[in-house]
PyMOL Python script that loads the backbone (N, CA, C, O; Angstrom):
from pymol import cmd

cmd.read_pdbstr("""\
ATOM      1  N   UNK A   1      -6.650   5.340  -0.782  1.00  0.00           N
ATOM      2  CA  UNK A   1      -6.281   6.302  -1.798  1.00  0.00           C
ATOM      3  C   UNK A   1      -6.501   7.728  -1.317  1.00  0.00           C
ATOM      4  O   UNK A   1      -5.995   8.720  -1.843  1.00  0.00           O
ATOM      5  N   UNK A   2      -7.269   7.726  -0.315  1.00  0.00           N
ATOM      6  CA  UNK A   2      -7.572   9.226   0.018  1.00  0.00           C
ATOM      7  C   UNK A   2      -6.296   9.943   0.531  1.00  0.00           C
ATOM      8  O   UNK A   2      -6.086  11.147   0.389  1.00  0.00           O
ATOM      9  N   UNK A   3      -5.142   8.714   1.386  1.00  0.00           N
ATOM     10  CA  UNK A   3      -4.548   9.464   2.163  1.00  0.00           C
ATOM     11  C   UNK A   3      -3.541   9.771   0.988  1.00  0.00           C
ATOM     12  O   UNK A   3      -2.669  10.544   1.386  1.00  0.00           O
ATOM     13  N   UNK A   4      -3.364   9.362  -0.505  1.00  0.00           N
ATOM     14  CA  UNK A   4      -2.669   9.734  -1.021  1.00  0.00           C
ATOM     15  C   UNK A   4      -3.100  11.194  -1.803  1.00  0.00           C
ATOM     16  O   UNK A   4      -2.242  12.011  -2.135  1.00  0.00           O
ATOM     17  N   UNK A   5      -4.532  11.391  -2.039  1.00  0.00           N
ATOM     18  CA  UNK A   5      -4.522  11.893  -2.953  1.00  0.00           C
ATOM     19  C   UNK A   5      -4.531  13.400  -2.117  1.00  0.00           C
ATOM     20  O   UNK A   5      -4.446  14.513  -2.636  1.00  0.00           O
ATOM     21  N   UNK A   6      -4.685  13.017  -0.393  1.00  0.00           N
ATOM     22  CA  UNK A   6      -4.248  14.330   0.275  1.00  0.00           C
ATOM     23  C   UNK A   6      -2.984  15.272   0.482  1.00  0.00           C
ATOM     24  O   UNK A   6      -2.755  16.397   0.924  1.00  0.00           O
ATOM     25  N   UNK A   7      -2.266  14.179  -0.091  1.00  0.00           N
ATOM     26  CA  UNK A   7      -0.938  15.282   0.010  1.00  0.00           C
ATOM     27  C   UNK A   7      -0.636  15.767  -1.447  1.00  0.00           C
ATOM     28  O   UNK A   7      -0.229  15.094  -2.394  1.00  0.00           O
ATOM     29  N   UNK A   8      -0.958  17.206  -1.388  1.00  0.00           N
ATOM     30  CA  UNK A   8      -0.746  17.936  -3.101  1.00  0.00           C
ATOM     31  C   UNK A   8       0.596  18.058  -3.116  1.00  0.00           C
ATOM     32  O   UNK A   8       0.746  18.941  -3.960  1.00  0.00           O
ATOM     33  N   UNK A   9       1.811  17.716  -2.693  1.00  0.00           N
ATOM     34  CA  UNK A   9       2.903  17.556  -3.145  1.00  0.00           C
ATOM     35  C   UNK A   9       2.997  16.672  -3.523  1.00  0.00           C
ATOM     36  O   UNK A   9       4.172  16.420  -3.253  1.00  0.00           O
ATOM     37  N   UNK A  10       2.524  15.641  -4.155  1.00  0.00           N
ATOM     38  CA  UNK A  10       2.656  14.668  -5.158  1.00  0.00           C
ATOM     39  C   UNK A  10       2.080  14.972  -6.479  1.00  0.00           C
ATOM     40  O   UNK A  10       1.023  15.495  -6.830  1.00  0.00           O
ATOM     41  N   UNK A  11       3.659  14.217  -7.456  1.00  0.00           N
ATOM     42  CA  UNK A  11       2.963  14.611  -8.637  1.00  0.00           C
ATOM     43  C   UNK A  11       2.208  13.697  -9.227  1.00  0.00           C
ATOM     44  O   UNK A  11       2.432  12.527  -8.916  1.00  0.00           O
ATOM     45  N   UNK A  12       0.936  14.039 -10.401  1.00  0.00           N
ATOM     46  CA  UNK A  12       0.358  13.200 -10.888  1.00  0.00           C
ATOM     47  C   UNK A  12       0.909  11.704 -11.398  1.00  0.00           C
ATOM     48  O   UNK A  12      -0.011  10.935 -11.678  1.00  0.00           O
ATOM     49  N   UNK A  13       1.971  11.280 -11.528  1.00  0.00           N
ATOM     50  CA  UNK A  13       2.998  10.325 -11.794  1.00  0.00           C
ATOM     51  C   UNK A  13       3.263   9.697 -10.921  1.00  0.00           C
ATOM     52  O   UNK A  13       3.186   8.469 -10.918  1.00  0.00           O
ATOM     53  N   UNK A  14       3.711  10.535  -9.788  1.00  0.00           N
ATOM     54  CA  UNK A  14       3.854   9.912  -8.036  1.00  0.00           C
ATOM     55  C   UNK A  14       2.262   9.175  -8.049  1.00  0.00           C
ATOM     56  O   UNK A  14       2.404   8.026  -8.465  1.00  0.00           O
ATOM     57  N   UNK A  15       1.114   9.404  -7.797  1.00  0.00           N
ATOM     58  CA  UNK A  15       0.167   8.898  -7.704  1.00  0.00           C
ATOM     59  C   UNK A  15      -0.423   8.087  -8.287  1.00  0.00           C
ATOM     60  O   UNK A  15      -1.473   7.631  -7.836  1.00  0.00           O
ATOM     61  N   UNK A  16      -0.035   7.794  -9.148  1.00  0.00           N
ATOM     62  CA  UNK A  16      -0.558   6.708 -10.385  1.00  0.00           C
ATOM     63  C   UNK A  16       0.464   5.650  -9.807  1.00  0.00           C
ATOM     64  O   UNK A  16       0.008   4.523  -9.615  1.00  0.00           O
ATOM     65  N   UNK A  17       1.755   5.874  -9.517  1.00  0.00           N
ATOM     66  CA  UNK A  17       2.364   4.614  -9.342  1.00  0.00           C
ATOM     67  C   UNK A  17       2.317   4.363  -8.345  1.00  0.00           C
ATOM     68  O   UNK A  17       2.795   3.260  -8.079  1.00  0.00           O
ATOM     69  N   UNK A  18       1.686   5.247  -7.078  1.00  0.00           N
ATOM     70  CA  UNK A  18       1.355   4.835  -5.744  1.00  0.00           C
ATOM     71  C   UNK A  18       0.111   3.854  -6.200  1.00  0.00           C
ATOM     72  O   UNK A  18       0.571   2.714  -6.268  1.00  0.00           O
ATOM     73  N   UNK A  19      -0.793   3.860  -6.419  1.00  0.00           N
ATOM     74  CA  UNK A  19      -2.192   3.291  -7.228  1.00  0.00           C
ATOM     75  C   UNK A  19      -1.853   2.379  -7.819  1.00  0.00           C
ATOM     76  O   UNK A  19      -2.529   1.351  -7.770  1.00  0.00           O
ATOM     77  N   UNK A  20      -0.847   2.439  -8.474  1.00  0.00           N
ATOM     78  CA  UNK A  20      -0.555   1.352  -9.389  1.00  0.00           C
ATOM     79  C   UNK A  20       0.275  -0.001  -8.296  1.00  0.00           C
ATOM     80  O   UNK A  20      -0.059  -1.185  -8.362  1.00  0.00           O
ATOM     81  N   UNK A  21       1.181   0.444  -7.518  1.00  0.00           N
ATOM     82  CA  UNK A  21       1.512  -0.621  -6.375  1.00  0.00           C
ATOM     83  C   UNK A  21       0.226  -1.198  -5.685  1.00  0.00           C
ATOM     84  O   UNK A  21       0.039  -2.413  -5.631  1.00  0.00           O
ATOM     85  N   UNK A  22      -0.694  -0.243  -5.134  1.00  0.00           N
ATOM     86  CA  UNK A  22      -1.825  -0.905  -4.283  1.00  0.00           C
ATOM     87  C   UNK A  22      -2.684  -1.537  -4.748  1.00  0.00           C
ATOM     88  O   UNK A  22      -3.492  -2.158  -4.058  1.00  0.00           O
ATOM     89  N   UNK A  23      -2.693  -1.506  -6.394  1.00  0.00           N
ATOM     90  CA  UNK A  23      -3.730  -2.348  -6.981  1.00  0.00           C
ATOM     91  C   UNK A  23      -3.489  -3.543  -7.210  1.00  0.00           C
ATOM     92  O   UNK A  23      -4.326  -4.443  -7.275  1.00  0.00           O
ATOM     93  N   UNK A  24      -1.456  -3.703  -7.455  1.00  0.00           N
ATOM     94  CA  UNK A  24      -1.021  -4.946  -7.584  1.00  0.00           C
ATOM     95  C   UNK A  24      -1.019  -5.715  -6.093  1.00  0.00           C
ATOM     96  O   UNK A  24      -0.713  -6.904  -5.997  1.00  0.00           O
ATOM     97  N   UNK A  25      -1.412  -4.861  -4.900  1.00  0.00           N
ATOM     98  CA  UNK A  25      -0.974  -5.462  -3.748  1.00  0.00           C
ATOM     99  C   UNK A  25      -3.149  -6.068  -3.590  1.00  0.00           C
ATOM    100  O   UNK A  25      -3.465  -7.131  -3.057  1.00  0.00           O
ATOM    101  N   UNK A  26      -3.731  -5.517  -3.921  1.00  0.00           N
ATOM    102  CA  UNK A  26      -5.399  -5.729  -4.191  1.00  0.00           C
ATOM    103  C   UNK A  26      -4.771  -7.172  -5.023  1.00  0.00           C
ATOM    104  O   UNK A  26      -4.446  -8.151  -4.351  1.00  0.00           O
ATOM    105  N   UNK A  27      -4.670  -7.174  -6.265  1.00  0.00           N
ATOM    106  CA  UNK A  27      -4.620  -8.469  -6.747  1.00  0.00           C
ATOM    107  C   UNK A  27      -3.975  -9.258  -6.120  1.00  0.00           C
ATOM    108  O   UNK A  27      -4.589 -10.272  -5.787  1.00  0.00           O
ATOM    109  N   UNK A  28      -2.496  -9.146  -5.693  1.00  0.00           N
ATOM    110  CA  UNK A  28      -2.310 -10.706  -4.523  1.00  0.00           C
ATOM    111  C   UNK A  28      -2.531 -11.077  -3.847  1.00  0.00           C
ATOM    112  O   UNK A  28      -2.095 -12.179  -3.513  1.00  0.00           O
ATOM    113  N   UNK A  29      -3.981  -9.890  -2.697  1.00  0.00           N
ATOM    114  CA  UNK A  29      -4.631 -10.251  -2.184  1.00  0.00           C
ATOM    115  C   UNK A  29      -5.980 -11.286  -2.568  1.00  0.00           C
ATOM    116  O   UNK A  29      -6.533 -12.181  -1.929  1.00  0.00           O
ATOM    117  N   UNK A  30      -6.135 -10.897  -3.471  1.00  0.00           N
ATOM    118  CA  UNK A  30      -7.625 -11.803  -4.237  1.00  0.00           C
ATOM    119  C   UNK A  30      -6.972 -13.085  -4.509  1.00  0.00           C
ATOM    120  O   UNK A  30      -7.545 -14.128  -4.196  1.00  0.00           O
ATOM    121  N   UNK A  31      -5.326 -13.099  -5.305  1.00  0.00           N
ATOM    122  CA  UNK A  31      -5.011 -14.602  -5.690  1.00  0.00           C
ATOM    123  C   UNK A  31      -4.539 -15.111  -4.440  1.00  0.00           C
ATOM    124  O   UNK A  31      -4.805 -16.293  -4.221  1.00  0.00           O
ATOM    125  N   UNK A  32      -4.064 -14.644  -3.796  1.00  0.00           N
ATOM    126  CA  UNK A  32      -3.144 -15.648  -2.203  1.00  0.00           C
ATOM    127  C   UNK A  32      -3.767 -15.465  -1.051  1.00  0.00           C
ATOM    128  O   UNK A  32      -3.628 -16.253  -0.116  1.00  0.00           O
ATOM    129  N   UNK A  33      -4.569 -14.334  -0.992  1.00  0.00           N
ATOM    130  CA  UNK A  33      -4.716 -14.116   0.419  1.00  0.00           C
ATOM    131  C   UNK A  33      -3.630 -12.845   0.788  1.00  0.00           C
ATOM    132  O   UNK A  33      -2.680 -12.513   0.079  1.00  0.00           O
ATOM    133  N   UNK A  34      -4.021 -12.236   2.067  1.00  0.00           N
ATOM    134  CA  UNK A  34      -3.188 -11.388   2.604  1.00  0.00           C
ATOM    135  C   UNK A  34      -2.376 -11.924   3.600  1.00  0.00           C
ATOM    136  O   UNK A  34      -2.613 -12.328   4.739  1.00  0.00           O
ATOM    137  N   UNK A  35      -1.126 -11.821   2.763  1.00  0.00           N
ATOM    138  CA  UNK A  35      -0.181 -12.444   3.677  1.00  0.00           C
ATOM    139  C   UNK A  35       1.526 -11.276   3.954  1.00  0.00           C
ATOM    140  O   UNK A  35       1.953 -10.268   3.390  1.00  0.00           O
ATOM    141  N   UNK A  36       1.921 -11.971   4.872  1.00  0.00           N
ATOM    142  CA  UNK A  36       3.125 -11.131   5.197  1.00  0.00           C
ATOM    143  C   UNK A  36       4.212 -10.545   3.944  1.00  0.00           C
ATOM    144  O   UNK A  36       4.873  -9.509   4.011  1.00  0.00           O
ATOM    145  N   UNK A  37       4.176 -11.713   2.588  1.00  0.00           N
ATOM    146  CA  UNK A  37       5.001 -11.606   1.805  1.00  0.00           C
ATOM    147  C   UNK A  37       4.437 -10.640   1.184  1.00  0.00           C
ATOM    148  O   UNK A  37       4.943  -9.529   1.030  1.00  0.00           O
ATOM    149  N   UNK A  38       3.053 -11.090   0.676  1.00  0.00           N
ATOM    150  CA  UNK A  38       2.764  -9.727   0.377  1.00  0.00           C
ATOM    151  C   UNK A  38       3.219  -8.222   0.664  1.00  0.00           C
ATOM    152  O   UNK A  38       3.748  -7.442  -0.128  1.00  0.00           O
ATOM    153  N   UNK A  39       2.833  -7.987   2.178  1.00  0.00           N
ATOM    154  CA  UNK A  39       3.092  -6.696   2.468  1.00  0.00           C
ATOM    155  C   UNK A  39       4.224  -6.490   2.467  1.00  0.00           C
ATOM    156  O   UNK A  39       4.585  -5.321   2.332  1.00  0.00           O
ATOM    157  N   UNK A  40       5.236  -7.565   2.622  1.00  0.00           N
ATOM    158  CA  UNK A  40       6.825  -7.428   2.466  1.00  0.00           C
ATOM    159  C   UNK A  40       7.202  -5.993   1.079  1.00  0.00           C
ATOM    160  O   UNK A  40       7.741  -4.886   1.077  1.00  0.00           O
ATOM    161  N   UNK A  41       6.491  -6.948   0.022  1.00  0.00           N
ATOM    162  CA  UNK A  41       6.476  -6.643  -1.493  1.00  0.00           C
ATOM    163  C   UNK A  41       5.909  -5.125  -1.185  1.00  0.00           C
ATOM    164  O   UNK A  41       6.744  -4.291  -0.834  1.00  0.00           O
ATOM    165  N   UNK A  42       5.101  -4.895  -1.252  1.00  0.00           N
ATOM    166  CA  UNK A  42       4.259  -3.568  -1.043  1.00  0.00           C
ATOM    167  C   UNK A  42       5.137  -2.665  -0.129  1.00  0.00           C
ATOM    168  O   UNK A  42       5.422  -1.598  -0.674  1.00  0.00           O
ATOM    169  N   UNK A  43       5.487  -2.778   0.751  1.00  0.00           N
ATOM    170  CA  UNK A  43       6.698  -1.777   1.636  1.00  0.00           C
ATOM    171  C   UNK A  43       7.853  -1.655   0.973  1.00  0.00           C
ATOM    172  O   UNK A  43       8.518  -0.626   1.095  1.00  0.00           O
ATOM    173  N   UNK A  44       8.418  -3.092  -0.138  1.00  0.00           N
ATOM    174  CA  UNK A  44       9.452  -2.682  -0.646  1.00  0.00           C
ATOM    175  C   UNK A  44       9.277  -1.398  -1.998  1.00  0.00           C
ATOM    176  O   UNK A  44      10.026  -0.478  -2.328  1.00  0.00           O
ATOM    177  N   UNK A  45       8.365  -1.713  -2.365  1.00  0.00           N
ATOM    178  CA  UNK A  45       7.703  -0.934  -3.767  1.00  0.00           C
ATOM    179  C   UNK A  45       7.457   0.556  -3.168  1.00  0.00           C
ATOM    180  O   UNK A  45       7.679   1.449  -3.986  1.00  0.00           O
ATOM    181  N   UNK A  46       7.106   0.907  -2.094  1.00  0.00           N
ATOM    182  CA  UNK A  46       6.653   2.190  -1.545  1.00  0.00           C
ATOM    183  C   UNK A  46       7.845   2.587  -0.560  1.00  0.00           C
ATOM    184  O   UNK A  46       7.663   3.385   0.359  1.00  0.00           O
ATOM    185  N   UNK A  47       8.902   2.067  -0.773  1.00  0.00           N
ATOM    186  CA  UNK A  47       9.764   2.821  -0.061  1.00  0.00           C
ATOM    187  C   UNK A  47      10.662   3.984   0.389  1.00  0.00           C
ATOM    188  O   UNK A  47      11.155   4.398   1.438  1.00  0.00           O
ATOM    189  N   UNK A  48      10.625   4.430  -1.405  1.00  0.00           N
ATOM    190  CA  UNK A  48      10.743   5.887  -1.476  1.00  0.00           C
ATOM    191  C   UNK A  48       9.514   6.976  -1.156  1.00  0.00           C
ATOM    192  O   UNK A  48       9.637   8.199  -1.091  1.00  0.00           O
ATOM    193  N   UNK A  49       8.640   6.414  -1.026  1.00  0.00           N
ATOM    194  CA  UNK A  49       7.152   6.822   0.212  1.00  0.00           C
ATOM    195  C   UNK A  49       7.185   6.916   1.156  1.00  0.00           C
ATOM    196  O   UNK A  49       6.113   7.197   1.692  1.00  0.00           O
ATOM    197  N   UNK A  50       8.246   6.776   1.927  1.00  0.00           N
ATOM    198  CA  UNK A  50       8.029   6.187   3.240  1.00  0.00           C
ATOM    199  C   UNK A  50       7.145   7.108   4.349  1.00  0.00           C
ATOM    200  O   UNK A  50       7.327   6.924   5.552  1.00  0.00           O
ATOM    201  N   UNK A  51       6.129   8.159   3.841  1.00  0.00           N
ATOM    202  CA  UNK A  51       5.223   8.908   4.570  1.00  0.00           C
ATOM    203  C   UNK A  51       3.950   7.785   4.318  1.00  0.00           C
ATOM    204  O   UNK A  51       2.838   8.037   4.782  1.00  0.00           O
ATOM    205  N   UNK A  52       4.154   6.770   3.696  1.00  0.00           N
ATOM    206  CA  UNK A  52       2.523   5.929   3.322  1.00  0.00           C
ATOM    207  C   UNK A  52       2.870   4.837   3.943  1.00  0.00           C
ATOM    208  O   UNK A  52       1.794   4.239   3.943  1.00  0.00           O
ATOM    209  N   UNK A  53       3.828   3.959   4.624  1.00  0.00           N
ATOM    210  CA  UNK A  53       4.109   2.932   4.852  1.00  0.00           C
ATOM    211  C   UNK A  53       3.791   2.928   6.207  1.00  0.00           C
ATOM    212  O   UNK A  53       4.325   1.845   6.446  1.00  0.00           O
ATOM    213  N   UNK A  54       3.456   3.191   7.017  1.00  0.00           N
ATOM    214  CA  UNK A  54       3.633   2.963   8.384  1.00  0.00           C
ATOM    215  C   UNK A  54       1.764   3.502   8.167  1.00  0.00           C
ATOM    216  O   UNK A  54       1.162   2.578   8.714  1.00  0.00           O
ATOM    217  N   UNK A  55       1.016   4.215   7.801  1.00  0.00           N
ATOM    218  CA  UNK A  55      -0.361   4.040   7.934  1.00  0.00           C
ATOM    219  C   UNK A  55      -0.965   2.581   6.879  1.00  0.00           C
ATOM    220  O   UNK A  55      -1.870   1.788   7.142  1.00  0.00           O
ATOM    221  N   UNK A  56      -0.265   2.630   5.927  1.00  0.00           N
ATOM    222  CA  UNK A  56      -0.819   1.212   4.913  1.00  0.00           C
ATOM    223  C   UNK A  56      -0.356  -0.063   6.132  1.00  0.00           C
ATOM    224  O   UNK A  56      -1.164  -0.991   6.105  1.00  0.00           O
ATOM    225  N   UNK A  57       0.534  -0.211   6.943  1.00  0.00           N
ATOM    226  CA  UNK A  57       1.098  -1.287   7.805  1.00  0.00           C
ATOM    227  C   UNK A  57      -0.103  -1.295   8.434  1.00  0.00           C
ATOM    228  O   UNK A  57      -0.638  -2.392   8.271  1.00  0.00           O
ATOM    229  N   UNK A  58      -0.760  -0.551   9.081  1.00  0.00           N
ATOM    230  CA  UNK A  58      -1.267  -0.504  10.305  1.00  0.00           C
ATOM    231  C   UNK A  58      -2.779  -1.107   9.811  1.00  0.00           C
ATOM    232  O   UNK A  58      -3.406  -1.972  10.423  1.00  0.00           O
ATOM    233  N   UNK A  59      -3.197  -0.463   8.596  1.00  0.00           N
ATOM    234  CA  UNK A  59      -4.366  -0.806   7.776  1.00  0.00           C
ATOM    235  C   UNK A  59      -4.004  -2.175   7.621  1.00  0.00           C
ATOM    236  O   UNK A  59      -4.683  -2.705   8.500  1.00  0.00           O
ATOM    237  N   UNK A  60      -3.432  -2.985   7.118  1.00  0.00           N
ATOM    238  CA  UNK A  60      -3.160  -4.390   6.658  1.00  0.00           C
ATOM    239  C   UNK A  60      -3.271  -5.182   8.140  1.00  0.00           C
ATOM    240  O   UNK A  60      -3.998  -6.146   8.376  1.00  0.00           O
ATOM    241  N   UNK A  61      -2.534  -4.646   8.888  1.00  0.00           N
ATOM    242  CA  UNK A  61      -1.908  -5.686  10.226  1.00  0.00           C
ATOM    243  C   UNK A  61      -3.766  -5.553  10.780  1.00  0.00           C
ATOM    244  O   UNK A  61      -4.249  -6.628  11.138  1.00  0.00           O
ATOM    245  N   UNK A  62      -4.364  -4.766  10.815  1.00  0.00           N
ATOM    246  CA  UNK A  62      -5.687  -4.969  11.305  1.00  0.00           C
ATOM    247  C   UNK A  62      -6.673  -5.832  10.230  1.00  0.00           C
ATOM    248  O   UNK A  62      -7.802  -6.186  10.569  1.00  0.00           O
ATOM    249  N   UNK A  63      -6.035  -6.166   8.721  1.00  0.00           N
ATOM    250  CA  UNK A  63      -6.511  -7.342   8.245  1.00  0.00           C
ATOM    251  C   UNK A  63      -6.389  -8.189   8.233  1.00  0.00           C
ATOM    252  O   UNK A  63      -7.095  -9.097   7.793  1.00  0.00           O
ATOM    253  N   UNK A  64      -5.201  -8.186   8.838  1.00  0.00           N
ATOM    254  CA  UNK A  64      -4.388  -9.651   9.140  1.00  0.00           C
ATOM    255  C   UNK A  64      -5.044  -9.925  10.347  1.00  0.00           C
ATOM    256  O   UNK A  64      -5.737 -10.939  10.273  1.00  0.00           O
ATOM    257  N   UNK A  65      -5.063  -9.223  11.701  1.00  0.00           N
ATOM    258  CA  UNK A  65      -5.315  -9.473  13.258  1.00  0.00           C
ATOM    259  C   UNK A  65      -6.684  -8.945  13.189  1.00  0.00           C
ATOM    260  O   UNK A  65      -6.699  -8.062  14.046  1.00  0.00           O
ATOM    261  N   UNK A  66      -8.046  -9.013  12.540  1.00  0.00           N
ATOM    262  CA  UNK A  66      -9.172  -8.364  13.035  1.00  0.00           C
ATOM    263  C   UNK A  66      -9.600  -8.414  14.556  1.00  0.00           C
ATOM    264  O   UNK A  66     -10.360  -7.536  14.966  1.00  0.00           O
ATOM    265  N   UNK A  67      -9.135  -9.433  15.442  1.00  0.00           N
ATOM    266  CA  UNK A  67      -9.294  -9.928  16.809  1.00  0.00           C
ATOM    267  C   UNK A  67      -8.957  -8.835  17.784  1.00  0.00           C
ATOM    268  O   UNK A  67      -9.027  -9.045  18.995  1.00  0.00           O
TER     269      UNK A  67
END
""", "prot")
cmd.dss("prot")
cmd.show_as("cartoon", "prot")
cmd.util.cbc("prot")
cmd.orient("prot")
């Protein structure tokens, strides 16, 4: 959330529904596990973001691959 709440060109609305995607992507993590479909879902939802998608990828793929 930090890296969102660093860019002040977002409006309070933009950020809530950025928050609001990552919390639903938090819950299908708790019910399924972190899996690819998941993040599928989550990149599709943040796509008009596309300044958050390629650091949230990189964060996930190192939860996926901790090795």
């Amino acid at each position: 959330m930090q890296l969102v709440s660093s860019h002040t060109e977002l409006k309070d609305e933009e950020k809530r529904e950025i928050e609001r995607i990552l919390v639903k992507l938090q819950e299908l993590t708790n019910k399924e596990g972190l899996t690819r479909s998941n993040i599928d879902k989550t990149k599709e939802a943040l796509a008009k973001y596309g300044w958050l998608i390629q650091p949230l990828i990189q964060v996930l793929m190192k939860l996926l691959d901790p090795g």
